[in-house]
Backbone as XML, in Angstrom:
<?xml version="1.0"?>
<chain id="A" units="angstrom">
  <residue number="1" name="UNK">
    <atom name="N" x="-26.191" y="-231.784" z="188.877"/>
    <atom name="CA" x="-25.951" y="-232.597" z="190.032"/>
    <atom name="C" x="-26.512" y="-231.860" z="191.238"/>
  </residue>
  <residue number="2" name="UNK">
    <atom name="N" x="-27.278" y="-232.481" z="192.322"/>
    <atom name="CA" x="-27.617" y="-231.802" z="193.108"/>
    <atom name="C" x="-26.936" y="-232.450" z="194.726"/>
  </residue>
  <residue number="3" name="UNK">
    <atom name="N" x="-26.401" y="-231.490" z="195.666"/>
    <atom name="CA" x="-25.731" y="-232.531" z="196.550"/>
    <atom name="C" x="-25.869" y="-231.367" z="197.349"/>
  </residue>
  <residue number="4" name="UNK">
    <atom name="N" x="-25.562" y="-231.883" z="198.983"/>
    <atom name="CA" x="-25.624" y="-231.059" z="200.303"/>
    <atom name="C" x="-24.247" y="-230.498" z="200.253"/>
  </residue>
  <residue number="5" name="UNK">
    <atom name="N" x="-23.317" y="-231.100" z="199.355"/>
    <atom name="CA" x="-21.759" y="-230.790" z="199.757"/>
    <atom name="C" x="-21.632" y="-229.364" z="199.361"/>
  </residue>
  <residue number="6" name="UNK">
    <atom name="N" x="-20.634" y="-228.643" z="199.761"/>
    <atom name="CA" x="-20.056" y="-227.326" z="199.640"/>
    <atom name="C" x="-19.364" y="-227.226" z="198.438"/>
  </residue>
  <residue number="7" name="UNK">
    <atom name="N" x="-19.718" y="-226.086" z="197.479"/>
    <atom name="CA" x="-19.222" y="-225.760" z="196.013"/>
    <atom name="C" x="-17.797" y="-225.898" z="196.208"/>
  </residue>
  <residue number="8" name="UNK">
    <atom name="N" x="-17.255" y="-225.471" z="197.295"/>
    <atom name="CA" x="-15.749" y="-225.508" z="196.864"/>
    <atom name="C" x="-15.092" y="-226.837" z="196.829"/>
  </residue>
  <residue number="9" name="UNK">
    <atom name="N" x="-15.908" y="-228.155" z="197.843"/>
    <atom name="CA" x="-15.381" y="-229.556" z="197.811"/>
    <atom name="C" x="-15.567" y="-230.469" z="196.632"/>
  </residue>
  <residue number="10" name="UNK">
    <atom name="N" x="-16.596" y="-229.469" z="196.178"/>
    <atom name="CA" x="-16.904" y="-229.943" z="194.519"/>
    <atom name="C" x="-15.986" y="-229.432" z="193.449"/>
  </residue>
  <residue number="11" name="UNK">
    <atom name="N" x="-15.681" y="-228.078" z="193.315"/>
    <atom name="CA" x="-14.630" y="-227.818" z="192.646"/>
    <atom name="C" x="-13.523" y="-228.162" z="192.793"/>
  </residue>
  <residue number="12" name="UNK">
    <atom name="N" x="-12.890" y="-228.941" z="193.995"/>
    <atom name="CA" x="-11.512" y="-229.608" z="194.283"/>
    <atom name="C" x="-11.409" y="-230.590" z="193.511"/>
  </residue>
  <residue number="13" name="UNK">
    <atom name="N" x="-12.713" y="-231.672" z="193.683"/>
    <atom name="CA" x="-12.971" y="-232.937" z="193.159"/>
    <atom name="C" x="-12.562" y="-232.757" z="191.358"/>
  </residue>
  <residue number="14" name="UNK">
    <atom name="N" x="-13.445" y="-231.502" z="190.829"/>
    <atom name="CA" x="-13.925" y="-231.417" z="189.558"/>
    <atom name="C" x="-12.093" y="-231.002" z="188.662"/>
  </residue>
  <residue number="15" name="UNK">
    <atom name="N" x="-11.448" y="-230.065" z="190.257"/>
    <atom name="CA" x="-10.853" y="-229.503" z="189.357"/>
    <atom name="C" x="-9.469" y="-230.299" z="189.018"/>
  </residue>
  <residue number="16" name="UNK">
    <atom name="N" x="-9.463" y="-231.622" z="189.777"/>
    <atom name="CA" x="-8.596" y="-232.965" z="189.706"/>
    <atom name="C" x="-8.602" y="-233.545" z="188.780"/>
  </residue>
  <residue number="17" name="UNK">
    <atom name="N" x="-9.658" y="-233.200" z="187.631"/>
    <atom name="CA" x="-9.969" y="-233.450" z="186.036"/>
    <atom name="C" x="-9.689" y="-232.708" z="185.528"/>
  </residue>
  <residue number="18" name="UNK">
    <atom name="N" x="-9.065" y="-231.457" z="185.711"/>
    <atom name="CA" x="-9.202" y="-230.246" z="184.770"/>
    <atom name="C" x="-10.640" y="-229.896" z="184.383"/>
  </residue>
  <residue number="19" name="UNK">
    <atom name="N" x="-11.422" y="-229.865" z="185.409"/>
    <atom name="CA" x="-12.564" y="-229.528" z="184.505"/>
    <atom name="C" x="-13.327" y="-228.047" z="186.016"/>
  </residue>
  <residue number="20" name="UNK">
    <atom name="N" x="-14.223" y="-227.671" z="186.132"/>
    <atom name="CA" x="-14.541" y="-226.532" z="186.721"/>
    <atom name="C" x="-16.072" y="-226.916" z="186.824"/>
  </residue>
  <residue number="21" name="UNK">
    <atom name="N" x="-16.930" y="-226.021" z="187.789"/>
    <atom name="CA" x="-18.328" y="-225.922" z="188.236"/>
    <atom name="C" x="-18.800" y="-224.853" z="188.287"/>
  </residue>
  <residue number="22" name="UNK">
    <atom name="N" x="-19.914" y="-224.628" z="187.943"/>
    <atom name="CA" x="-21.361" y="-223.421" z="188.132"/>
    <atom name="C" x="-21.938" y="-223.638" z="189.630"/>
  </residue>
  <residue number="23" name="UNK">
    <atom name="N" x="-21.790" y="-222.712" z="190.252"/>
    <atom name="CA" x="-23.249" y="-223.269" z="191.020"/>
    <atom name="C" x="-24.443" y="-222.479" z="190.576"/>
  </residue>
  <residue number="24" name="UNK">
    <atom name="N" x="-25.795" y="-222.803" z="190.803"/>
    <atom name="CA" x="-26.794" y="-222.979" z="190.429"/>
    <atom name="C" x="-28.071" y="-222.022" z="191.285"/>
  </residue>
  <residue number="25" name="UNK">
    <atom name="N" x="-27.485" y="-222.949" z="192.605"/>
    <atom name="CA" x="-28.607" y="-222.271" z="193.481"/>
    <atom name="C" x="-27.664" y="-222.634" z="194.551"/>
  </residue>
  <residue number="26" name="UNK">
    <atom name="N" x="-27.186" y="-221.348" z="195.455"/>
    <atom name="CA" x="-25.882" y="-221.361" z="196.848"/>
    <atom name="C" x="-27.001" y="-221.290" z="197.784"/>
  </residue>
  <residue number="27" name="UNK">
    <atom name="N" x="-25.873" y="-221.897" z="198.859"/>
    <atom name="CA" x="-26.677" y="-222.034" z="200.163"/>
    <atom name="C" x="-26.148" y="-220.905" z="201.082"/>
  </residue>
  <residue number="28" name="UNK">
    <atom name="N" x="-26.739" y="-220.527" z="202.321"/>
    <atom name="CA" x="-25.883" y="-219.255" z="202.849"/>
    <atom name="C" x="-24.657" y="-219.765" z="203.274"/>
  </residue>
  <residue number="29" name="UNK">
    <atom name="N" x="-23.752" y="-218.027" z="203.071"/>
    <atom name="CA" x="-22.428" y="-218.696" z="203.117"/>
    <atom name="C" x="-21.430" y="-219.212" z="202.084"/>
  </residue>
  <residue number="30" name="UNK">
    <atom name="N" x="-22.340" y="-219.354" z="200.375"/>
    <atom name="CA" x="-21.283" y="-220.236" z="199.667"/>
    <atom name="C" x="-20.529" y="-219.314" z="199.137"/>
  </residue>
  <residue number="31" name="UNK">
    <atom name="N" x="-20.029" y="-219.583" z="198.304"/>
    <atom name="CA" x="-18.846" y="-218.877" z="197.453"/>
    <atom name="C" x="-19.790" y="-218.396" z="196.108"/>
  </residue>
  <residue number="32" name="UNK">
    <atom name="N" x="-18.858" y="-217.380" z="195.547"/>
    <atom name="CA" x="-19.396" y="-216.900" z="194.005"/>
    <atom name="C" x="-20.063" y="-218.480" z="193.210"/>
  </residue>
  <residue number="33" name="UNK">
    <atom name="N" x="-21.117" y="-218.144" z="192.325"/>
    <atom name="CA" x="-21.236" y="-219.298" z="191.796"/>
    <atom name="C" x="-20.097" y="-219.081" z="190.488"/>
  </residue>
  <residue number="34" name="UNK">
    <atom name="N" x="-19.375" y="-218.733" z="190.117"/>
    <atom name="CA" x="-18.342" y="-218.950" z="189.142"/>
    <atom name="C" x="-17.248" y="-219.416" z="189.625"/>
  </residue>
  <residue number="35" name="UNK">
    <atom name="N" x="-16.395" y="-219.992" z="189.132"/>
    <atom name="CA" x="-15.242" y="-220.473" z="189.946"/>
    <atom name="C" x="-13.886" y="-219.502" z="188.865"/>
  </residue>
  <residue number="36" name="UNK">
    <atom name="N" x="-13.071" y="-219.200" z="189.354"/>
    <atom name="CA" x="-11.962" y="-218.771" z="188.810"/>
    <atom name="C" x="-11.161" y="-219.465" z="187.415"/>
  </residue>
  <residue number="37" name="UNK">
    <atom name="N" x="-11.095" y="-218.996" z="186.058"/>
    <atom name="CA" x="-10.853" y="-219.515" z="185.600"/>
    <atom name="C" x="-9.409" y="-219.647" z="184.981"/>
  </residue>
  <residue number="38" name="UNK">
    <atom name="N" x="-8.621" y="-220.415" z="184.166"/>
    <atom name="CA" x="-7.385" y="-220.295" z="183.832"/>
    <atom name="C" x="-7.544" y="-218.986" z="182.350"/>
  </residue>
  <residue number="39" name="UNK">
    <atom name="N" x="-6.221" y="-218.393" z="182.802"/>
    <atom name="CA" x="-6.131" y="-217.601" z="181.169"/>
    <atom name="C" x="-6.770" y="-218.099" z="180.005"/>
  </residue>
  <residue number="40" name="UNK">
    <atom name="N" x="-6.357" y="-219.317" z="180.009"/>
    <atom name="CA" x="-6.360" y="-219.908" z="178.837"/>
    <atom name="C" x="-8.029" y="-220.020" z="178.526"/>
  </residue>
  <residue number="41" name="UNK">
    <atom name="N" x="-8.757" y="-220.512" z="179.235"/>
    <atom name="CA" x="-10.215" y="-220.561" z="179.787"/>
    <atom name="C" x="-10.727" y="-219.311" z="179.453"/>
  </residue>
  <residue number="42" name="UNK">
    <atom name="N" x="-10.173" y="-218.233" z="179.935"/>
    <atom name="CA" x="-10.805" y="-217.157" z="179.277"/>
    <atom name="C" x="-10.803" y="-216.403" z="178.334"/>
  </residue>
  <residue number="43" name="UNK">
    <atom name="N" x="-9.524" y="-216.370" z="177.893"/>
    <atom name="CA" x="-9.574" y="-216.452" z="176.507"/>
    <atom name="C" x="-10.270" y="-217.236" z="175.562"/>
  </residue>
  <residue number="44" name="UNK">
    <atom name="N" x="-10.497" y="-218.642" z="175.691"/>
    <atom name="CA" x="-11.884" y="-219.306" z="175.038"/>
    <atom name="C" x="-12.762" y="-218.871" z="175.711"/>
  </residue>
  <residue number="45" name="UNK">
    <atom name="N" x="-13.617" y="-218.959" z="176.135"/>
    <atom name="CA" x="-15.156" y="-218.030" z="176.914"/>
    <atom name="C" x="-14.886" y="-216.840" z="175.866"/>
  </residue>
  <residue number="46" name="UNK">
    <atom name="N" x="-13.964" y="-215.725" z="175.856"/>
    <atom name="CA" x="-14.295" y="-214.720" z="175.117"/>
    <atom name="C" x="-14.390" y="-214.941" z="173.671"/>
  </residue>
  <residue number="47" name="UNK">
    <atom name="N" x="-13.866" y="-215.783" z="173.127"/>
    <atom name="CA" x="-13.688" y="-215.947" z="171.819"/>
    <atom name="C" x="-14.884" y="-216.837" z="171.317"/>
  </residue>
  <residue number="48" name="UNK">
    <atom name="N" x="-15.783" y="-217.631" z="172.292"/>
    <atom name="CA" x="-16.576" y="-217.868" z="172.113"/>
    <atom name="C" x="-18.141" y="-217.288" z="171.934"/>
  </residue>
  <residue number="49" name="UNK">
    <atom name="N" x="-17.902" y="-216.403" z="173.104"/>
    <atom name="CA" x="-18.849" y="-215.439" z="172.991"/>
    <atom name="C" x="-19.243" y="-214.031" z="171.965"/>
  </residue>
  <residue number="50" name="UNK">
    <atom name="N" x="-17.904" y="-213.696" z="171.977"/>
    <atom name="CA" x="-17.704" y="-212.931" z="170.252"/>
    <atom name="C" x="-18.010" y="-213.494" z="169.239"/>
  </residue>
  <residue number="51" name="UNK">
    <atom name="N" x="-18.194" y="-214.826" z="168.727"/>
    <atom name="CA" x="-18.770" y="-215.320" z="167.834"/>
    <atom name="C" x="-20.068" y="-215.315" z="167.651"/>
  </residue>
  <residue number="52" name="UNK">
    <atom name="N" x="-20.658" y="-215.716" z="168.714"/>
    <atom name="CA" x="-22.236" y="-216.387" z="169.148"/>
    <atom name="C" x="-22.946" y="-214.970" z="169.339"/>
  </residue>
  <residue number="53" name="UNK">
    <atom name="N" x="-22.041" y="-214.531" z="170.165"/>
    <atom name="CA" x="-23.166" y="-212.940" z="170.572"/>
    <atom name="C" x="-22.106" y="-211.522" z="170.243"/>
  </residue>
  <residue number="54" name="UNK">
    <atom name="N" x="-22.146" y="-211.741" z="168.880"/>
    <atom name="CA" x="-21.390" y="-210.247" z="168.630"/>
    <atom name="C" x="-21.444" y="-208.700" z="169.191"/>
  </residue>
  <residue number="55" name="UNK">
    <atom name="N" x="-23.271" y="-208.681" z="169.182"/>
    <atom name="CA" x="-23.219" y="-207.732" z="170.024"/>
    <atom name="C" x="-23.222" y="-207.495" z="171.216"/>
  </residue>
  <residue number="56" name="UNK">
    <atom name="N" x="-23.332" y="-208.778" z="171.824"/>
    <atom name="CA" x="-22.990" y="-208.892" z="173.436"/>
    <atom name="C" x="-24.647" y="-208.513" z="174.372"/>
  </residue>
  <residue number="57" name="UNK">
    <atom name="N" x="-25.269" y="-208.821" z="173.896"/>
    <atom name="CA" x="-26.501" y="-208.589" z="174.279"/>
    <atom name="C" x="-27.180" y="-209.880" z="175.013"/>
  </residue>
  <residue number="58" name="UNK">
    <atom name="N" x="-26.595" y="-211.422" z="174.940"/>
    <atom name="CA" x="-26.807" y="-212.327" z="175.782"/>
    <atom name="C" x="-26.444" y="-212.110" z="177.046"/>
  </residue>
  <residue number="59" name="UNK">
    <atom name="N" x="-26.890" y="-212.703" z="178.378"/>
    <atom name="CA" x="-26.384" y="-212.316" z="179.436"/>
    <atom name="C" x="-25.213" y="-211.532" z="179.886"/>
  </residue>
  <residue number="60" name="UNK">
    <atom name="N" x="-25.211" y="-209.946" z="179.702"/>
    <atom name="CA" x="-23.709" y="-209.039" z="179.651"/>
    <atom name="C" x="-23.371" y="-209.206" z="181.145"/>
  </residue>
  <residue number="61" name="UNK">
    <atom name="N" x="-22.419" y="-209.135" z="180.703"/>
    <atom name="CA" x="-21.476" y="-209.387" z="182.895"/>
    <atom name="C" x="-21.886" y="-210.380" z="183.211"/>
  </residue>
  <residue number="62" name="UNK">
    <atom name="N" x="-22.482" y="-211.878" z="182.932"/>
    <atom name="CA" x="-23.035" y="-212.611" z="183.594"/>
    <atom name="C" x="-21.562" y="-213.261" z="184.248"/>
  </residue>
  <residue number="63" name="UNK">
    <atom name="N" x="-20.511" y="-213.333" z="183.503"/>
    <atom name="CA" x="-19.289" y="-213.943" z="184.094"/>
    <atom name="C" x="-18.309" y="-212.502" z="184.199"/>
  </residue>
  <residue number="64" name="UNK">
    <atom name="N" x="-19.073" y="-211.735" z="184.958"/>
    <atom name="CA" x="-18.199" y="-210.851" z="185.303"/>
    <atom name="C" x="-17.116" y="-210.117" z="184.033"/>
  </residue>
  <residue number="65" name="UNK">
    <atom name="N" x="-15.683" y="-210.442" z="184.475"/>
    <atom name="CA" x="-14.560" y="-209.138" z="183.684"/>
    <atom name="C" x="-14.311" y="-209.927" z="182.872"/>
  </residue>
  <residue number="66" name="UNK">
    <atom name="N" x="-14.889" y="-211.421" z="183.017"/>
    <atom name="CA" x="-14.575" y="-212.462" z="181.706"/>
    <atom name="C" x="-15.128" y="-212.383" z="180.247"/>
  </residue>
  <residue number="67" name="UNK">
    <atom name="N" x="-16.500" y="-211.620" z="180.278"/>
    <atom name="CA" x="-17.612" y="-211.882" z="178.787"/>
    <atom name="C" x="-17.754" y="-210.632" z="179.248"/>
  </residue>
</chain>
């Protein structure tokens, strides 16, 4: 999706679904492009990524203390 609006008015919207946003490409001024995730959230992300990339050699730290 591409829009002038501010990542965080998008993550309000998104996160009224339970659901969360990447940003992509920030404008000056925006926020982290990751958004904060629930425990639960990261615990899947890790358990996902231990599967797929055992040795962890796909993007390392790309989500930070999460992967």
């Amino acid at each position: 999706m591409f829009t002038d609006h501010p990542a965080e008015a998008i993550r309000e919207q998104v996160a009224a679904y339970d659901g969360h946003a990447e940003i992509f490409r920030r404008g000056e001024g925006e926020t982290a492009p990751f958004q904060v995730l629930s425990p639960s959230l990261v615990m899947l992300h890790r358990r996902i990524k231990e599967r797929f990339d055992p040795a962890g050699i796909l993007n390392p730290g790309r989500l930070g203390s999460v992967c």
